[in-house]
C-alpha positions in Angstrom: 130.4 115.5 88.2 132.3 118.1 90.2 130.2 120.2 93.0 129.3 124.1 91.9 128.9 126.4 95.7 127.1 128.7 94.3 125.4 131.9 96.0 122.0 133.7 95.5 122.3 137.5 95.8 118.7 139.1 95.2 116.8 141.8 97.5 113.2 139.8 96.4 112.6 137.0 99.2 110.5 135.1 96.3 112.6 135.8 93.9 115.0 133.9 96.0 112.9 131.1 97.1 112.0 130.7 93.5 115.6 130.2 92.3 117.0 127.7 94.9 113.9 125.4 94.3 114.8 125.5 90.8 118.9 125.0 91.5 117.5 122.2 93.9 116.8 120.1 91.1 120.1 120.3 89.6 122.5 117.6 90.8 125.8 119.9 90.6 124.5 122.5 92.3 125.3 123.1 96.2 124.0 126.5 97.4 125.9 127.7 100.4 124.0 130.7 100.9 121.8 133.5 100.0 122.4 137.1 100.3 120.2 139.8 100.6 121.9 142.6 99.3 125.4 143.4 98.1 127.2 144.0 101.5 126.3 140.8 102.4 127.6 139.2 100.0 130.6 141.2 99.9 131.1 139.8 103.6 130.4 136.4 102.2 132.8 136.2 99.1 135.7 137.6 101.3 135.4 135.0 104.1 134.6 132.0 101.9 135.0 130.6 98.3 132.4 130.4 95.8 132.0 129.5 92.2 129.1 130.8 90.7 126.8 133.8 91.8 123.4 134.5 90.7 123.5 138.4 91.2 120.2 140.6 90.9 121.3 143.7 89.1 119.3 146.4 91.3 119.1 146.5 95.1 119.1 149.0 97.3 122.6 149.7 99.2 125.0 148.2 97.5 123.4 146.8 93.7 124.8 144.1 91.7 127.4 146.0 89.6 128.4 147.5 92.7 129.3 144.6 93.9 131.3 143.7 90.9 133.7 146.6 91.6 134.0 146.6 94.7 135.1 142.5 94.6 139.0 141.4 94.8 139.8 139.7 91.5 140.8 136.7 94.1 137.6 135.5 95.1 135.1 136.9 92.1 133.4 133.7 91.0 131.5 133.1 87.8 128.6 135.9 87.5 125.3 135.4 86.0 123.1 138.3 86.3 119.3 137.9 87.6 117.1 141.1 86.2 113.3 141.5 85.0 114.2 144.0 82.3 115.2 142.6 79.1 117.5 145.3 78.2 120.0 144.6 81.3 120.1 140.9 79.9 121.4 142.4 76.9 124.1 144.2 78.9 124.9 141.4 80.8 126.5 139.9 77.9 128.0 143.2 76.8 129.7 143.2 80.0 130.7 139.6 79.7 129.1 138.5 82.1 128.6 134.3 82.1 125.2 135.1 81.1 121.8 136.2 82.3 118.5 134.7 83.3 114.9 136.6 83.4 112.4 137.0 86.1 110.7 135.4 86.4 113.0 132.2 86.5 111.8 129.6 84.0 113.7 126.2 84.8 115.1 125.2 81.2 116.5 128.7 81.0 118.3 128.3 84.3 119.5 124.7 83.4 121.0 126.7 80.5 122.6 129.1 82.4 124.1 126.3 85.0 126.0 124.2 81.7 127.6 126.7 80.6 128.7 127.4 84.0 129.6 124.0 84.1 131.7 124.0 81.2 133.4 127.6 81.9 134.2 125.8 85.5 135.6 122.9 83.7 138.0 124.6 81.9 138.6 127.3 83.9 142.9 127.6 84.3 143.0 131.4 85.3 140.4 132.7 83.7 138.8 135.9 85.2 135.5 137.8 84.2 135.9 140.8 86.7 138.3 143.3 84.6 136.3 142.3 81.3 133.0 143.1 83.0 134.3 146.4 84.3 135.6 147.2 81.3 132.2 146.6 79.7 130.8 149.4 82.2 132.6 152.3 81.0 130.8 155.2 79.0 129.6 153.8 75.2 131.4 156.9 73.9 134.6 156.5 75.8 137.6 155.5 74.4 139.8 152.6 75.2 141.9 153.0 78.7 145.5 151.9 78.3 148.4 152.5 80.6 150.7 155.4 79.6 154.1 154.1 78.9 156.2 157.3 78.6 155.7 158.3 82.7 158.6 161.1 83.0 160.8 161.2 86.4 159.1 164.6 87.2 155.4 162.8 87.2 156.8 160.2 89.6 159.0 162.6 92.1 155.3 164.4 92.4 153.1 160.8 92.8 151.2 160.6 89.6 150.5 157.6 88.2 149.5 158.9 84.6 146.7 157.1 82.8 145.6 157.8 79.0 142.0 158.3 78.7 141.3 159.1 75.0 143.0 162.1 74.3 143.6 163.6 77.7 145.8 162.0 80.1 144.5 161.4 83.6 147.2 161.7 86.6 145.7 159.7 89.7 147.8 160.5 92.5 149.2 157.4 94.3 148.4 158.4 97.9 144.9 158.1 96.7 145.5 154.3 95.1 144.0 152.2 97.9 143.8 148.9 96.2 144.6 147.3 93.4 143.8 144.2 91.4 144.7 142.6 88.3 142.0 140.7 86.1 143.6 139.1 82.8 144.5 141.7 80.7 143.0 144.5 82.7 144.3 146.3 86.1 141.5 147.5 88.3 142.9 150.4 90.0 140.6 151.5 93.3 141.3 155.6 93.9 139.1 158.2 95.6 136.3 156.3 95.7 136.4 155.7 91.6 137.5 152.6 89.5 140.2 152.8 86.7 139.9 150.0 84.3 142.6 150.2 82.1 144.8 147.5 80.0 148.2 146.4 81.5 149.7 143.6 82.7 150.7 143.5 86.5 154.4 143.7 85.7 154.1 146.8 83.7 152.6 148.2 86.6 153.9 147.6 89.5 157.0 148.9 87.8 155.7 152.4 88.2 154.1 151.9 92.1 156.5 153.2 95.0 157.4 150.9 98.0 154.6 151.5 99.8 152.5 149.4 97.7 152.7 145.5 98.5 151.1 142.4 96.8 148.8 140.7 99.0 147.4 138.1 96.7 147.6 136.3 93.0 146.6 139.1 91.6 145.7 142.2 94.3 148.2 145.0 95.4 147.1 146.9 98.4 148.5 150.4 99.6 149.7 149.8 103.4 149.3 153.6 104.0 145.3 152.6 103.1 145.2 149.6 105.9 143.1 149.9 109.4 143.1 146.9 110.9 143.6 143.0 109.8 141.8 140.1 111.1 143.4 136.5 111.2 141.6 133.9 109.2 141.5 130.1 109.7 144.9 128.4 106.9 147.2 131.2 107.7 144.9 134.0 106.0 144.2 137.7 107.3 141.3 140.2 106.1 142.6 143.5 106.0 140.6 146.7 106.1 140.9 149.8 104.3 139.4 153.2 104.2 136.2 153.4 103.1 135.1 150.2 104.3 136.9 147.9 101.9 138.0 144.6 102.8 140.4 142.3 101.4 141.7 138.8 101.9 145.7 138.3 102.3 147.0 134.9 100.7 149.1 133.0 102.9 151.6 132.9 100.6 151.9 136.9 100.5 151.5 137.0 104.5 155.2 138.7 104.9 154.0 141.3 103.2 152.2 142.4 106.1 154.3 141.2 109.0 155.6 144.2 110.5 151.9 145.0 111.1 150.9 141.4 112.7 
């Protein structure tokens, strides 16, 4: 039986307590930490790798869903949501998520929730929930987000990177691109403050992104323009920081991307 680092993200100090003494009796189960609110474990997840997350939905700062866009595709780990309102737990699996447990935590249904983690982790490959749980977060009414193919020379002369959104078109300017990261068949694309989710493959895009736009990981893109500083990490990694206090962890193997600013 393989070891599951799993981290507790909840805002309720019994709500906590509760859930490790319940994962304490689970022999897979190694906690590495718990988090208070979403900034923390934002720190966390960048700095250190993690399997599974128990994430509370609501919290004050930074909430769980937050979180969730806000996370490189790199380091998201398996999600299962923690709320005490039955209708989020309904989301949760609208959004994909792993799945959901209800305060308060009764032990069978978080054995439950740990299997199936198991299993996922098991056969795991490349699998990644973030763009399919972003995806799940988009209006009800909206229509589907898909990457417009036709982008004329005139749009890229002027920086638009031009997006369908039902029947308008969207043009996000690509000064404004900060980050981007690529979860299976979606492309998370960080601008202005908003997420784009939208279905492409990496490829596709990257086609249309000017020089200035570098891969920093498996499957994140970063604007260099966007970078503040970088911090050096222990196995050849860095951390590099954006505007808007976004952080984002370099890959060894993509360190050259960065090396005129090391």
């Amino acid at each position: 039986m393989f070891e599951i680092k799993t981290l507790l993200v909840d805002d309720e100090p019994l709500a906590l307590s509760l859930l490790q003494q319940l994962l304490a009796d689970i022999p897979c189960i190694t906690i590495v930490a718990r988090c208070r609110n979403g900034r923390e474990a934002l720190s966390l997840l960048q700095r250190q790798e993690i399997d599974l997350m128990f994430l509370d939905v609501h919290m004050p700062g930074l909430d769980g869903l937050q979180l969730i866009r806000r996370l490189q595709s790199d380091v998201m780990p398996l999600v299962i949501f923690a709320t005490a309102h039955p209708e989020h737990a309904l989301q949760a699996f609208d959004l994909n998520a792993l799945d959901y447990v209800l305060k308060p935590f009764a032990a069978e249904r978080v054995g439950t929730a740990v299997a199936r983690a198991r299993e996922q982790l098991a056969m795991r490959g490349d699998f990644n929930p973030k763009g399919k749980l972003l995806y799940g977060l988009r209006p009800e009414n909206a229509e589907e987000k898909e990457l417009f193919s036709s982008i004329t020379p005139e749009l890229q002369q002027y920086g638009k990177l031009p997006i369908k959104n039902g029947h308008q078109i969207d043009l996000i300017d690509f000064e404004s691109i900060g980050w981007i990261d690529a979860a299976g068949d979606y492309m998370c694309i960080h601008a202005g403050g908003d997420t784009h989710v939208l279905r492409s493959t990496m490829k596709e895009l990257t086609q249309r992104l000017p020089p200035v736009f570098a891969r920093i990981h498996r499957s994140t893109i970063v604007n260099l323009d966007h970078i503040q500083t970088v911090d050096t990490l222990p196995k050849g990694e860095c951390l590099i920081h954006l505007n808007d206090d976004i952080a984002l962890k370099v890959s060894r193997n993509y360190r050259n991307a960065l090396r005129h600013l090391l």
